[in-house]
BANUTOR-443447 format. One record per atom (N, C-alpha, C, O): x, y, z; residue in one letter. Coordinates in steps of 0.02 Angstrom, whole numbers, plus 50000, padded with zeros to 5 digits. Each point is the difference from the previous one (the first is absolute). Example, Ala and Ser with C-alpha at 12.3 -4.5 7.8 and 13.67 -1.06 7.14 Angstrom:
residues 2
506604971650390a
499555005950000a
500455006050000a
500524999950033a
499305005449931s
500425005950003s
499615005550037s
500255005550008s
***
This chain:
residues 379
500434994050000x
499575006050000x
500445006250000x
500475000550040x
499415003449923x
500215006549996x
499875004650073x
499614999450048x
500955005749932x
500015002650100x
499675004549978x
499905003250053x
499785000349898x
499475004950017x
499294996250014x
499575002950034x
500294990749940x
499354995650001x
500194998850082x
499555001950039x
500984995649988x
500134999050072x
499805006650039x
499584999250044x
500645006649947x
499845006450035x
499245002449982x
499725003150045x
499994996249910x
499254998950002x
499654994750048x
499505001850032x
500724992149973x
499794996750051x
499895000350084x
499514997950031x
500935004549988x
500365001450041x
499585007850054x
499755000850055x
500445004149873x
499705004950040x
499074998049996x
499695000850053x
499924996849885x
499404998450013x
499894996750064x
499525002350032x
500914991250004x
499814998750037x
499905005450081x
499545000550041x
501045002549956x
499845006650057x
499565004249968x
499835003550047x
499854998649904x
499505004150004x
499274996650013x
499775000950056x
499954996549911x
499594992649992x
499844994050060x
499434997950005x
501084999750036x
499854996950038x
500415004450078x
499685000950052x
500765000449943x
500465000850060x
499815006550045x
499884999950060x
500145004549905x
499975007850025x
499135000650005x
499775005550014x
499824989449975x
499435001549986x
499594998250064x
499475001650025x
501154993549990x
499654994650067x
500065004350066x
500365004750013x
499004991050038x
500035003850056x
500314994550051x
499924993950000x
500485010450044x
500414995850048x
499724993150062x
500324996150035x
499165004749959x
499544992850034x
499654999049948x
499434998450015x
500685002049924x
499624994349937x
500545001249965x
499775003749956x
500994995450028x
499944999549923x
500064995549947x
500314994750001x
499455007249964x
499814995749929x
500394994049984x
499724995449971x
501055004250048x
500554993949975x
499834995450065x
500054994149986x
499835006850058x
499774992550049x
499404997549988x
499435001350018x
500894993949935x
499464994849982x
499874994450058x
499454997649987x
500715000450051x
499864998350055x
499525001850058x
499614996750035x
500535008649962x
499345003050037x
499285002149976x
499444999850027x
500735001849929x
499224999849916x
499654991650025x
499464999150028x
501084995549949x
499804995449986x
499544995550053x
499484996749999x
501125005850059x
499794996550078x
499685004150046x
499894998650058x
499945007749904x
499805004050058x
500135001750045x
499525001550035x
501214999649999x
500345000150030x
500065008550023x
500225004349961x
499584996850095x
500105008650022x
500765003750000x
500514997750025x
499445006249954x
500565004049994x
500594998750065x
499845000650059x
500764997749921x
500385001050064x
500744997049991x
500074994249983x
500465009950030x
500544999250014x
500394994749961x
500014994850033x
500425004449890x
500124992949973x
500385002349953x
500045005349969x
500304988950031x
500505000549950x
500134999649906x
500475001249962x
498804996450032x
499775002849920x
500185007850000x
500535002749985x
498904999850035x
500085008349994x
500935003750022x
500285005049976x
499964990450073x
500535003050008x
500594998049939x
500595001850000x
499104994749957x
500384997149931x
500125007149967x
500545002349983x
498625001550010x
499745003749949x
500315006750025x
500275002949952x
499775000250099x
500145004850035x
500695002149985x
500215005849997x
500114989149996x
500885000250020x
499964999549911x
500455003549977x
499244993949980x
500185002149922x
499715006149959x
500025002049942x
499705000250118x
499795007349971x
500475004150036x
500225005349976x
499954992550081x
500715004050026x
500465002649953x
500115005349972x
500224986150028x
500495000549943x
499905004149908x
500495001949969x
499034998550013x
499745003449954x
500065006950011x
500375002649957x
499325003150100x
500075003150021x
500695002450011x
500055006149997x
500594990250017x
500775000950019x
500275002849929x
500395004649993x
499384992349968x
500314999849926x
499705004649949x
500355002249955x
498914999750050x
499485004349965x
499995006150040x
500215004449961x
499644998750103x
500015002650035x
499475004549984x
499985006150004x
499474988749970x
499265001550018x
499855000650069x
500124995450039x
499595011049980x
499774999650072x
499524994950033x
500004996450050x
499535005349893x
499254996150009x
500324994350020x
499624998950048x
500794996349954x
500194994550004x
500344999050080x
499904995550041x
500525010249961x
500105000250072x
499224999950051x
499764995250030x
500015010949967x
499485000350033x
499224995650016x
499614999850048x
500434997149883x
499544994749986x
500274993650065x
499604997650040x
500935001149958x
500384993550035x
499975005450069x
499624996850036x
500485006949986x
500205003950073x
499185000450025x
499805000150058x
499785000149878x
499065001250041x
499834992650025x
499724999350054x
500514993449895x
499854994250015x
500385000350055x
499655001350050x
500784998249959x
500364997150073x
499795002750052x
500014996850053x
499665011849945x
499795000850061x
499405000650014x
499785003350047x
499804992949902x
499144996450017x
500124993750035x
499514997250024x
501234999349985x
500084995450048x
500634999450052x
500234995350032x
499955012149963x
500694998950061x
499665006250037x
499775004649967x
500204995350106x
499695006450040x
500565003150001x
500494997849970x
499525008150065x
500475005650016x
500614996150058x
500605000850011x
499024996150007x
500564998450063x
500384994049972x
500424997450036x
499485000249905x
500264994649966x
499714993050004x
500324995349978x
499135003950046x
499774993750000x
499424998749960x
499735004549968x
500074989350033x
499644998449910x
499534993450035x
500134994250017x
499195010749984x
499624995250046x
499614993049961x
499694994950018x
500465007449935x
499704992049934x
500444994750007x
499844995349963x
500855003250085x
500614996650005x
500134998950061x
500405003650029x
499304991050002x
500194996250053x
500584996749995x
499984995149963x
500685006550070x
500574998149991x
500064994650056x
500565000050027x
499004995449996x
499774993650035x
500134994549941x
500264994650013x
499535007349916x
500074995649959x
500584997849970x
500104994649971x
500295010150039x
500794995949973x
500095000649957x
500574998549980x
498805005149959x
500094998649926x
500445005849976x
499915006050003x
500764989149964x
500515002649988x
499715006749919x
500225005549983x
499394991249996x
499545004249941x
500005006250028x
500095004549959x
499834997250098x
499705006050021x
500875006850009x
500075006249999x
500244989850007x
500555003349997x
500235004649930x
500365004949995x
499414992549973x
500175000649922x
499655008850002x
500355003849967x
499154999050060x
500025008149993x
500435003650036x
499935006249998x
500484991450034x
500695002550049x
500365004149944x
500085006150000x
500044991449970x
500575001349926x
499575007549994x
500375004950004x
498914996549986x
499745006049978x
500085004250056x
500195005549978x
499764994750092x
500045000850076x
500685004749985x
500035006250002x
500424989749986x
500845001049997x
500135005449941x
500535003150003x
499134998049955x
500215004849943x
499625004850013x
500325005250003x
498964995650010x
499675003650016x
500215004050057x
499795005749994x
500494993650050x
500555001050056x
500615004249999x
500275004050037x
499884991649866x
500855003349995x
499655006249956x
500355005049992x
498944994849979x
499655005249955x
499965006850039x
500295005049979x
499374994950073x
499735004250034x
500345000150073x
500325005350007x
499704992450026x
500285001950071x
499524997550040x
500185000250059x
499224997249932x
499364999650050x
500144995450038x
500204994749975x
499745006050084x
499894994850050x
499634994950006x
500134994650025x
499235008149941x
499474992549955x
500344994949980x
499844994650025x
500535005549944x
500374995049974x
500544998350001x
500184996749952x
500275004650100x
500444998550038x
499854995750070x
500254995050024x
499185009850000x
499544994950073x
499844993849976x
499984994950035x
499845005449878x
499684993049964x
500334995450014x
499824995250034x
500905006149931x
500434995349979x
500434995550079x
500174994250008x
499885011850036x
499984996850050x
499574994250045x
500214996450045x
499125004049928x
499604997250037x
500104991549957x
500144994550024x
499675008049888x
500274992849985x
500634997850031x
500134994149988x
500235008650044x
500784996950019x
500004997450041x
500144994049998x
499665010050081x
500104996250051x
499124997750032x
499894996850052x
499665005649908x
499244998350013x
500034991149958x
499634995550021x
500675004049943x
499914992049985x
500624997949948x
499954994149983x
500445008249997x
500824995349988x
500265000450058x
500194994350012x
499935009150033x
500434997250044x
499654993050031x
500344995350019x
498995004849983x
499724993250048x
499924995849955x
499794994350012x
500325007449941x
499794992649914x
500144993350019x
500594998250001x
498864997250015x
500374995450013x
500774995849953x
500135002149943x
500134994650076x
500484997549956x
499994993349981x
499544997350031x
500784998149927x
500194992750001x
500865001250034x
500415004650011x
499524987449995x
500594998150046x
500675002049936x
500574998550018x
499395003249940x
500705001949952x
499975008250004x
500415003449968x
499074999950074x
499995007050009x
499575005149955x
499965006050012x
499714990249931x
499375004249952x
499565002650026x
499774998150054x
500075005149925x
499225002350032x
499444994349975x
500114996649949x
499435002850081x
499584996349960x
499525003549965x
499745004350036x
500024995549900x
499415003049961x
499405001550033x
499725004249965x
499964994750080x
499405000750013x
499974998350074x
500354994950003x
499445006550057x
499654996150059x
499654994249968x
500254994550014x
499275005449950x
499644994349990x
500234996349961x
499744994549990x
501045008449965x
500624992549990x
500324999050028x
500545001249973x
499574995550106x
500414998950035x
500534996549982x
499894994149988x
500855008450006x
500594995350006x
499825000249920x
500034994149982x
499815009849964x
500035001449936x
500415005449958x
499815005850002x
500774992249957x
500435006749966x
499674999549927x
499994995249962x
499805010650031x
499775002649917x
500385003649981x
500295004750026x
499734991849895x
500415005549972x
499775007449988x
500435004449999x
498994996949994x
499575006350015x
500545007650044x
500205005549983x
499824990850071x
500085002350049x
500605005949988x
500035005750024x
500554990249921x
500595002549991x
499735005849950x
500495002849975x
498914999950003x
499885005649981x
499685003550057x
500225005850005x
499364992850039x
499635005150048x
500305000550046x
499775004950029x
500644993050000x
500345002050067x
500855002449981x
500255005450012x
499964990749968x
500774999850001x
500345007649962x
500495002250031x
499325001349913x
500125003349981x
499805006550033x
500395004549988x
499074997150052x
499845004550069x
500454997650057x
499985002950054x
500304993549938x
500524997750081x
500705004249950x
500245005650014x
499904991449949x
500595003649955x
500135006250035x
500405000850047x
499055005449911x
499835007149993x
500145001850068x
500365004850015x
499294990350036x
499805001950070x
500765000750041x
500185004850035x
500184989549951x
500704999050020x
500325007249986x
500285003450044x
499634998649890x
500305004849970x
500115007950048x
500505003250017x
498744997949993x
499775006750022x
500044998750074x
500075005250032x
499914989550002x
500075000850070x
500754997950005x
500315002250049x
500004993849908x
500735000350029x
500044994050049x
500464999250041x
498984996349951x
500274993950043x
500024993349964x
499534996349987x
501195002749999x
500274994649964x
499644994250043x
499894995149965x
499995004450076x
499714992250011x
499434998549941x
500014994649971x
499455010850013x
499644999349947x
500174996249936x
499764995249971x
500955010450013x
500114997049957x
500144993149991x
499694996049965x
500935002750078x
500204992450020x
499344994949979x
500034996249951x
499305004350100x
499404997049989x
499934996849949x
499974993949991x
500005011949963x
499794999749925x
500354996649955x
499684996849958x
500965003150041x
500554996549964x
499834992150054x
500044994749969x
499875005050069x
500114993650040x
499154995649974x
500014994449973x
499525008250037x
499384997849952x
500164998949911x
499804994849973x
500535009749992x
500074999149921x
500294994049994x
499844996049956x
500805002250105x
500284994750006x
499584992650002x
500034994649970x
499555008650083x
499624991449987x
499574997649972x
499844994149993x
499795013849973x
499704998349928x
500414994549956x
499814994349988x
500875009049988x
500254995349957x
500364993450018x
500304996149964x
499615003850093x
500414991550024x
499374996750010x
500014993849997x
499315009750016x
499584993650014x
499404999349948x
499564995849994x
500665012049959x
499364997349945x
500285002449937x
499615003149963x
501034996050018x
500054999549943x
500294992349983x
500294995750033x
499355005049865x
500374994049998x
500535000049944x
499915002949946x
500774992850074x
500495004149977x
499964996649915x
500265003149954x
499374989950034x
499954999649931x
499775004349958x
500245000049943x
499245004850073x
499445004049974x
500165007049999x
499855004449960x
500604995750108x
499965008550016x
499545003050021x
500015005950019x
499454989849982x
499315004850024x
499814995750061x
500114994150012x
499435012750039x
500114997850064x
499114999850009x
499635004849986x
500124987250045x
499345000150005x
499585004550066x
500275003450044x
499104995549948x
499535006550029x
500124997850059x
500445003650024x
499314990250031x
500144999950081x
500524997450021x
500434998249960x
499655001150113x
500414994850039x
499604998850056x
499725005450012x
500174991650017x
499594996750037x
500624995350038x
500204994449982x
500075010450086x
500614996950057x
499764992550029x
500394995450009x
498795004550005x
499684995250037x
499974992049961x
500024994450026x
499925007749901x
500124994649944x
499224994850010x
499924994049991x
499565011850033x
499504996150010x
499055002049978x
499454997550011x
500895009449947x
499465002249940x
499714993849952x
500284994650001x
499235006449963x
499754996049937x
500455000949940x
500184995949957x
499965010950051x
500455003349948x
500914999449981x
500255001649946x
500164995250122x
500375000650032x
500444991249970x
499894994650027x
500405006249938x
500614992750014x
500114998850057x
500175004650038x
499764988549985x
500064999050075x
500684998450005x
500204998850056x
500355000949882x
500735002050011x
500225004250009x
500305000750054x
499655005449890x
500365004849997x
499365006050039x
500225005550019x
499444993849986x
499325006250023x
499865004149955x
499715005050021x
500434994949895x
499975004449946x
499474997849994x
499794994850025x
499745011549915x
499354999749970x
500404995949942x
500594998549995x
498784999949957x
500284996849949x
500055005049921x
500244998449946x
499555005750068x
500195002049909x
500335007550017x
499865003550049x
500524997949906x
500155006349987x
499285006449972x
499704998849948x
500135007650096x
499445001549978x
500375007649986x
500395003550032x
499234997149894x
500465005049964x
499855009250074x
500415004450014x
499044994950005x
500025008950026x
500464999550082x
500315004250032x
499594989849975x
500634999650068x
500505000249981x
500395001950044x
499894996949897x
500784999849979x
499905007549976x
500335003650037x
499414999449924x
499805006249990x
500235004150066x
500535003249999x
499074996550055x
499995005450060x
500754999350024x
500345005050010x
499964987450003x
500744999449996x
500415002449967x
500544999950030x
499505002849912x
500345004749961x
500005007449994x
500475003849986x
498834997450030x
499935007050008x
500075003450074x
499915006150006x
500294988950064x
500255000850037x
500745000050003x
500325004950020x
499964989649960x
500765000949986x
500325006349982x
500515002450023x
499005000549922x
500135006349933x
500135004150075x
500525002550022x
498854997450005x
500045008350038x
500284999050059x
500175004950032x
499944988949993x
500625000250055x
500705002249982x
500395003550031x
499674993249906x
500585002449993x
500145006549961x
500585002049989x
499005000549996x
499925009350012x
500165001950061x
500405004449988x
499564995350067x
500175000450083x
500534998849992x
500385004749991x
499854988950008x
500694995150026x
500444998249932x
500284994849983x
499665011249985x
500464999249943x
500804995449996x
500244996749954x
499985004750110x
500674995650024x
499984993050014x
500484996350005x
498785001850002x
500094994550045x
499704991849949x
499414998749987x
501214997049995x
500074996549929x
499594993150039x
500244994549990x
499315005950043x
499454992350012x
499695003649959x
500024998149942x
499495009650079x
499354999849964x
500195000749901x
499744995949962x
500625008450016x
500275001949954x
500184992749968x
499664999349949x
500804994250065x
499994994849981x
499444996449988x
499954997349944x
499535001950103x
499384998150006x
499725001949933x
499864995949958x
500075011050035x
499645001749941x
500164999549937x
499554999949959x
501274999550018x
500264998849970x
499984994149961x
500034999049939x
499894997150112x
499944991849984x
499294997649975x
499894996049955x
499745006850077x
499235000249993x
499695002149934x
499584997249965x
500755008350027x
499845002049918x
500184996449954x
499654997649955x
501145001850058x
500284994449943x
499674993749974x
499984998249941x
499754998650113x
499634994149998x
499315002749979x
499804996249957x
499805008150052x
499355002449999x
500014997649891x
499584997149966x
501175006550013x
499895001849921x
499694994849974x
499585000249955x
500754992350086x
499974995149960x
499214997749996x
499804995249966x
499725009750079x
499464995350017x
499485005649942x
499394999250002x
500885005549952x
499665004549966x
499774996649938x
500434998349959x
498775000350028x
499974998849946x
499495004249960x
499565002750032x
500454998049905x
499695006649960x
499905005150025x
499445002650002x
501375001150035x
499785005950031x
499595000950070x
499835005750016x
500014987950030x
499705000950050x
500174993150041x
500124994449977x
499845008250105x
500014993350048x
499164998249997x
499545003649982x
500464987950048x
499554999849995x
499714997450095x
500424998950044x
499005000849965x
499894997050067x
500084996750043x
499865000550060x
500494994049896x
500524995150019x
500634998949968x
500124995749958x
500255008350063x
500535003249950x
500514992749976x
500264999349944x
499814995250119x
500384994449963x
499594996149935x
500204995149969x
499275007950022x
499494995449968x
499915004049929x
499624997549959x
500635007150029x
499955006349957x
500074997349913x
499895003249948x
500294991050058x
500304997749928x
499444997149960x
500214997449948x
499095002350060x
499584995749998x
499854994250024x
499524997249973x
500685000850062x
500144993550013x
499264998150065x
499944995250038x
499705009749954x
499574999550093x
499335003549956x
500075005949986x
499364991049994x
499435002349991x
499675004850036x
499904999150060x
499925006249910x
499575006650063x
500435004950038x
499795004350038x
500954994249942x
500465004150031x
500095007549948x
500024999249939x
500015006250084x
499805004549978x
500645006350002x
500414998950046x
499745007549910x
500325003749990x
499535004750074x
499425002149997x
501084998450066x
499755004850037x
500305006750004x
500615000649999x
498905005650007x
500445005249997x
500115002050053x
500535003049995x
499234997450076x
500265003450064x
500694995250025x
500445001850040x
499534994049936x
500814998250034x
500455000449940x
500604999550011x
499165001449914x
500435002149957x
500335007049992x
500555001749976x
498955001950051x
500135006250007x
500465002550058x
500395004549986x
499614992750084x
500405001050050x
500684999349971x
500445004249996x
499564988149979x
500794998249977x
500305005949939x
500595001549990x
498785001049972x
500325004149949x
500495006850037x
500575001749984x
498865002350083x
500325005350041x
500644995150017x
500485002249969x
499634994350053x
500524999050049x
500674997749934x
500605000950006x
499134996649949x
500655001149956x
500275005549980x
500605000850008x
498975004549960x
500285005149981x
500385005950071x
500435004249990x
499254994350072x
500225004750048x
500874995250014x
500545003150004x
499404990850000x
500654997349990x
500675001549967x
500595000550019x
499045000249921x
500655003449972x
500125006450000x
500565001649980x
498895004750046x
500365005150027x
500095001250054x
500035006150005x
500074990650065x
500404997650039x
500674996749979x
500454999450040x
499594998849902x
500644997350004x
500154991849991x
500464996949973x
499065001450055x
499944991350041x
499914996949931x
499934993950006x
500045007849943x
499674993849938x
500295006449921x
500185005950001x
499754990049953x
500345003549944x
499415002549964x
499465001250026x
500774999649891x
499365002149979x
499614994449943x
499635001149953x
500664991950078x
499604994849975x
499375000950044x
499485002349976x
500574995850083x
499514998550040x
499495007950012x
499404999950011x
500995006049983x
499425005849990x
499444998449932x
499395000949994x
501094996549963x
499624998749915x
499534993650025x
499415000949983x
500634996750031x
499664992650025x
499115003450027x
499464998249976x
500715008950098x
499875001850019x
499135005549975x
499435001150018x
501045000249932x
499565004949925x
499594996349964x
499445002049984x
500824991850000x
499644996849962x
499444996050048x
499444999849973x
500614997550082x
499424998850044x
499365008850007x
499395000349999x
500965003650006x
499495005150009x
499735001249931x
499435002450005x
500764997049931x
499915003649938x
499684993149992x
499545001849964x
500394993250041x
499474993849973x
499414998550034x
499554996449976x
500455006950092x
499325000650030x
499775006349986x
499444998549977x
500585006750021x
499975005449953x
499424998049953x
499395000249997x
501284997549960x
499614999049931x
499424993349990x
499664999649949x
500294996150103x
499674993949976x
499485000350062x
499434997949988x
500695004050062x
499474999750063x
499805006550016x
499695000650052x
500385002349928x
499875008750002x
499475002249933x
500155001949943x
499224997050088x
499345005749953x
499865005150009x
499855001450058x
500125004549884x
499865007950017x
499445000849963x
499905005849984x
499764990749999x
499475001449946x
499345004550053x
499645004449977x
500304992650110x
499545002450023x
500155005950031x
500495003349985x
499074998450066x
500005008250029x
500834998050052x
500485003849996x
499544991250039x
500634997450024x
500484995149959x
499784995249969x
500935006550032x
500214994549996x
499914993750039x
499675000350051x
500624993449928x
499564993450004x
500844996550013x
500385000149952x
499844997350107x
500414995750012x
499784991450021x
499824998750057x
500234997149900x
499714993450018x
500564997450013x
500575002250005x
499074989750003x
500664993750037x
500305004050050x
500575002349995x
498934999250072x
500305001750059x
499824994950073x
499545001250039x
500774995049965x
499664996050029x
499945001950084x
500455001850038x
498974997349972x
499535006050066x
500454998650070x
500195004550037x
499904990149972x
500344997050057x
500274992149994x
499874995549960x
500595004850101x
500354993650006x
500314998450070x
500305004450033x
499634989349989x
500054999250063x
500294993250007x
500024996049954x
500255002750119x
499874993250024x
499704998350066x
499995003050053x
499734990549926x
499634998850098x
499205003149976x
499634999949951x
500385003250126x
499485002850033x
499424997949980x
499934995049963x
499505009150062x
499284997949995x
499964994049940x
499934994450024x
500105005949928x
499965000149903x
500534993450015x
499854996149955x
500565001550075x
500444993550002x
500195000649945x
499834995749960x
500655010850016x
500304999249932x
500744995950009x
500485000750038x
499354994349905x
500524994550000x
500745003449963x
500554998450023x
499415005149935x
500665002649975x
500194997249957x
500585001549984x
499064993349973x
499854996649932x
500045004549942x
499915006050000x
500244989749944x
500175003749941x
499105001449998x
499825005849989x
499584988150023x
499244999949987x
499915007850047x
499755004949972x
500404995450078x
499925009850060x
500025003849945x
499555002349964x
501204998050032x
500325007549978x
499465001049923x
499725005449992x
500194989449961x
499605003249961x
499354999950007x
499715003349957x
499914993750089x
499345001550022x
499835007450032x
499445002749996x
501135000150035x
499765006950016x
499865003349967x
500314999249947x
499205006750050x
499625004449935x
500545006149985x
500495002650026x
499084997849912x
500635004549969x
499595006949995x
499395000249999x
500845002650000x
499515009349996x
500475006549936x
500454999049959x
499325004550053x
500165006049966x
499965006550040x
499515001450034x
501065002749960x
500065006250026x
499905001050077x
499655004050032x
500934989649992x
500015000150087x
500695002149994x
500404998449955x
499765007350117x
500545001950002x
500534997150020x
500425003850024x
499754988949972x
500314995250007x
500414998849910x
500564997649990x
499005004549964x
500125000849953x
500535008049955x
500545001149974x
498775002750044x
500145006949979x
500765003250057x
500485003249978x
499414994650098x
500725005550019x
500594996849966x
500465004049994x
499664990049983x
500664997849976x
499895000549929x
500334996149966x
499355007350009x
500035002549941x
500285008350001x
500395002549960x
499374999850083x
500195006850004x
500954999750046x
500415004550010x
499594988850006x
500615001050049x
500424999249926x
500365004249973x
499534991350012x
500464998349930x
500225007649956x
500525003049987x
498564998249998x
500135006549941x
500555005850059x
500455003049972x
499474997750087x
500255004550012x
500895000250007x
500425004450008x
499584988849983x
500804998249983x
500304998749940x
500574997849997x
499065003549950x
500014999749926x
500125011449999x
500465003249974x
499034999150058x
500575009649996x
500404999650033x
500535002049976x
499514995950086x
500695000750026x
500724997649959x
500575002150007x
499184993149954x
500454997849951x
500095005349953x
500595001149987x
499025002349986x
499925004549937x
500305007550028x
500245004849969x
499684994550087x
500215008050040x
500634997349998x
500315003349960x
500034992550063x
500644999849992x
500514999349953x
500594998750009x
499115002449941x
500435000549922x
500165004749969x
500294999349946x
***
């Protein structure tokens, strides 16, 4: 796709869907449309928030600042706390608007969001429960469970956090978790690292050898990359996370076919009926390649690799014909365990429904495009 057909896209979607929405409804949580689910505190919207940020950094459209500064404070009070977010739950998801907390912070000076970022810190990471190798676990209600998820919503706010308060134990943390991401869920034939671990080895989902889920699921390996990317924006020096990602991409190329990962990315070759070209974890991996190589960490194979994942969903899953653009093959959610006894089967991962124009989709489209000008500004 051509980058003016891309910059038509792009800005339609902030005029059209983004800037239009009101901060307890908007329009890209398809989840809450679907399930009816009341407005409150989550890490979809904090997807969408932080890519209109970044848009905003580079355009230095106001509307874009202020649009993201009105959402955050229809749910962060003055004194910094965010009453839609019971931090009883553990859910590491919820961490993931910290990152907006922390810039919004370095934006303005407000104490709103400095009181915030504190409260996610020592209001529920410091008490997170852990597994016995020292992870946090994903959820209270996944006990003794490491997701790869996680290494996008928490770890890259512990980074930042280390940064601005100046206490290296943080950091340490963080490098000491990336660590056991890759000793206990990657696999080193593949390179790619599957969605749970399960310490107890006594899930449905869970090898009762190793405690791994069983398939590689393309938006968890996704959130793993686009956490790596922006940790090591923070921890530029520090060669676990930077290797991590490095390695990750390299292996990612091999799993590209016609321009796109697919849902089950080892399965990508045809070889698996119903397995499908997905774009929210194609799109994560596309941001995190191209921010790779201007960090430094990856060349300009893997940025090109990077382009061509964003420029083929673009062009093949991307409709403008209506009053909105139209992003399909987004698949709504993905899990293991709980209520739903999701087994973690190749039969799961493609039984979950697929939607259009959830911001699970659209912010890593805008994270990508917004690392496609930063590329162009720098030439």
């Amino acid at each position: 796709m051509n980058r003016k057909d891309l910059n038509a896209i792009a800005q339609r979607y902030l005029d059209e869907l983004i800037l239009v929405s009101e901060p307890l409804r908007p329009l890209w949580n398809r989840e809450n449309f679907i399930f009816k689910k009341p407005a409150r505190w989550n890490y979809i919207d904090s997807c969408m928030i932080m890519a209109v940020l970044m848009l905003w950094e580079i355009s230095g459209d106001e509307r874009l600042f202020d649009f993201a500064k009105r959402f955050i404070d229809a749910y962060v009070m003055p004194d910094g706390s965010i009453p839609t977010m019971n931090s009883g739950d553990f859910n590491l998801d919820n961490i993931n608007g910290g990152k907006i907390l922390l810039y919004l912070w370095k934006a303005t000076g407000e104490d709103r969001y400095r009181s915030g970022a504190e409260k996610l810190w020592s209001g529920q990471l410091v008490r997170q429960p852990r597994l016995e190798c020292g992870s946090f676990w994903h959820k209270a209600i996944y006990p003794r469970q490491l997701w790869l998820d996680g290494a996008y919503m928490a770890l890259p706010f512990m980074a930042e956090y280390s940064i601005l308060t100046g206490d290296d134990d943080i950091k340490r943390d963080v490098l000491m978790q990336l660590d056991n991401i890759r000793n206990i869920m990657q696999n080193r034939d593949t390179g790619l690292y599957y969605h749970g671990y399960d310490e107890t080895r006594t899930m449905n989902w869970a090898d009762p050898v190793t405690g791994l889920s069983q398939e590689y699921w393309l938006r968890s390996v996704g959130w793993l990359c686009a956490g790596l990317a922006d940790i090591c924006g923070y921890l530029p020096s520090e060669a676990l996370c930077c290797d991590m990602l490095r390695e990750l991409l390299c292996s990612l190329r091999g799993y590209v076919t016609d321009g796109m990962l697919y849902q089950l990315p080892a399965y990508s070759h045809g070889e698996l009926s119903g397995n499908y070209p997905e774009t929210s974890g194609t799109l994560l991996i596309a941001y995190a390649a191209m921010k790779a190589e201007r960090l430094g960490i990856c060349g300009g194979d893997i940025s090109e690799t990077g382009r061509l994942l964003l420029d083929t969903t673009a062009e093949r899953y991307i409709s403008t014909d209506g009053d909105v653009p139209v992003l399909r093959n987004i698949c709504l959610m993905g899990g293991l365990g709980g209520e739903q006894k999701r087994d973690g089967s190749v039969q799961y991962y493609l039984s979950e429904r697929r939607v259009e124009n959830d911001a699970k989709g659209i912010a890593p489209l805008l994270m990508a495009y917004s690392e496609l000008l930063r590329h162009d500004s720098s030439q």
